[in-house]
Structures are given as C-alpha cells and as structure tokens.
N, C-alpha and C positions, 0 to 999 in steps of 0.2 A: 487695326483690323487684321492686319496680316500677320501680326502677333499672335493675336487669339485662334485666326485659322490654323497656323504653325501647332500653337498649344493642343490643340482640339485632335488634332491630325495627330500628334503623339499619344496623347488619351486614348484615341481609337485603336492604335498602334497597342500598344500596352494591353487594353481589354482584351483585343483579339488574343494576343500572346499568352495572356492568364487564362484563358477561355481554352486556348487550346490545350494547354497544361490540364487544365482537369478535364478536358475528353477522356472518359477510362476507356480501355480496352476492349469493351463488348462496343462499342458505342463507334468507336473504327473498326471493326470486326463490319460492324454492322453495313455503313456505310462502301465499305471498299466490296461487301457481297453485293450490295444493290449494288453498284457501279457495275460490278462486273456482270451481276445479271443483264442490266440495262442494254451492254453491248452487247451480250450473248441473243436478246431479242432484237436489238436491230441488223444483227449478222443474220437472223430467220428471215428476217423481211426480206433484207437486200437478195438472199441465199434464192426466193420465192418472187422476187418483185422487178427485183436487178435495181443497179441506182437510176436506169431510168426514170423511176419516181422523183426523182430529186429535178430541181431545178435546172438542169445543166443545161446550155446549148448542145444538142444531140451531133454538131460537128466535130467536138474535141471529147463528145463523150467515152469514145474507148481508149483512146490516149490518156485520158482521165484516171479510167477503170483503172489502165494497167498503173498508172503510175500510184495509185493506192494500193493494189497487188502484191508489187514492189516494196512500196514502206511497208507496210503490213508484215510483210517476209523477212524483214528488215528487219522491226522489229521482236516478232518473234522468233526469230535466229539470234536475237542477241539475248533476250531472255531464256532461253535454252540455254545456251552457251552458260551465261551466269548463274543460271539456278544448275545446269548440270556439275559446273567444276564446285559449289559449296556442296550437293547432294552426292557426289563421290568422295570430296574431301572431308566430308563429317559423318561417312559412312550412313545416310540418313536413309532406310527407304522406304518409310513413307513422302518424302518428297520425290524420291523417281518413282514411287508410284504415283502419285498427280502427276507429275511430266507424263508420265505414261499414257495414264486417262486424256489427258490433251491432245497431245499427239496422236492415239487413237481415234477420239470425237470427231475433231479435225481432218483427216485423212480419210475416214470413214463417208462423212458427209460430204469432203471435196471428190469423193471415185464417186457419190453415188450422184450428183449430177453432172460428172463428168460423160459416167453412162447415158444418163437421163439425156443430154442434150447431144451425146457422140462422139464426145472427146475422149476416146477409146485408149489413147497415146495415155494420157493422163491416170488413166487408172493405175496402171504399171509404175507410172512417176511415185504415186501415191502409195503403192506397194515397197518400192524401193527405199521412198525415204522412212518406213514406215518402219521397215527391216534395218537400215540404217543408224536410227536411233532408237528401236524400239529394243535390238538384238543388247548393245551394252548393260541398257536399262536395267532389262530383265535378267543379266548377270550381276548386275549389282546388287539389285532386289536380293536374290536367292542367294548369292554370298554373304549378303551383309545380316539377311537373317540367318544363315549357317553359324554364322560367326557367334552372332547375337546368342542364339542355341547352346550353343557349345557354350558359352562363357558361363550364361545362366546352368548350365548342366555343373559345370565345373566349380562352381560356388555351391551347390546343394552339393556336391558330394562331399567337400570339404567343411561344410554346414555339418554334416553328421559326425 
C-alpha cells in the first residue's frame, strides 16, 4: 500500500509538471492579471473598510495594521529596486513607465486619504517619494527614447 501511494504521488507529480509545461503564455498572462486584479480589489476594500472587517482581535489590531504596512513597503521596495536596476540596465522604457504608473496610482490614492482622514504630514511623504523615484524615471523614460530616436533616425538616413 505504501508502494502504490509512493507511485501514485509521483504520477501526480509528473502530471502536474507536464501540465505546467503546456500552460502557454496567454494562459499565465491570464492568470497572473486576475491575481493582480484580485489584490488591487481588495487593496479598495481594506483602502474603504480598513481591515477591521477581518477577524482580528481589535487589541493588537493596529499593531497588526502596521506591521502589514511594513511587509507591504518591504515588499514593494524590493520590487522597485529589481524591476528598477533591469529597466535602466536594458534601457527599457516601457517598463519605467509601469513602475511609474504604480508609483503614481499608489501615492496618489495614499495623499488622498491621507487628506481624507488628516494625516496632513503624509501627503508631503507622498510627494517626496513620489519625486524621489518618480524624478530618475522620468529621465530614463526621455533619454531612453532620445536614444531610441536617434538610432532609428540614424538608420533611415543611412537606409537612403
């Protein structure tokens, strides 16, 4: 019996692995936008509802808060970081332009209930980092399509 579950349990193993292998590409395209949608509506809710909707004992609720706040920043500080040094290093700019749109959406809607609830301080935060990473960006943007420009100019005249 423990043979056959061993066996069976590798079968499974195996299918899954061939399965993934023929996911084509619209098909993870697919899935990774609904995920990200998915979050982007329950960042609305919590943005509207706060997590006190959720479960939590309301004594370690803001302790809580903060310390998702925290990974949250965490993680999208890290992702910045890594999508910024491959979208400079491969001159790319449509991808600082999505970092850009992020960071935009993001900052935009964090000042506007910052105002909304008072947290005055904050808008300025949000301004700061907004200029912070927004200011390279948007030099990379413009240079890299200068560049871009220029090259493709430079090939049609030598075209003729």
């Amino acid at each position: 019996m423990l043979l056959y579950t061993s066996d069976r349990g590798f079968w499974l193993r195996q299918q899954l692995l061939r399965s993934m292998k023929v996911m084509n590409q619209r098909l993870l395209l697919f899935w990774y936008c609904t995920v990200s949608i998915i979050l982007m509506l329950v960042g609305i809710t919590f943005s509207f509802f706060g997590l006190r909707i959720l479960p939590v004992n309301r004594a370690v609720l803001l302790s809580w808060e903060s310390a998702i706040y925290g990974a949250i920043m965490i993680g999208w500080g890290a992702t910045l970081f890594l999508l910024g040094r491959i979208a400079f290093r491969r001159h790319d700019a449509e991808l600082m332009m999505a970092m850009l749109c992020g960071l935009f959406v993001w900052l935009v809607v964090e000042a506007f209930f910052s105002l909304y609830l008072g947290v005055f301080f904050n808008v300025g935060v949000d301004v700061a980092v907004l200029a912070l990473f927004g200011i390279p960006l948007i030099t990379g943007i413009r240079r890299t399509r200068k560049t871009t420009a220029d090259k493709s100019s430079n090939r049609q005249a030598t075209d003729l």
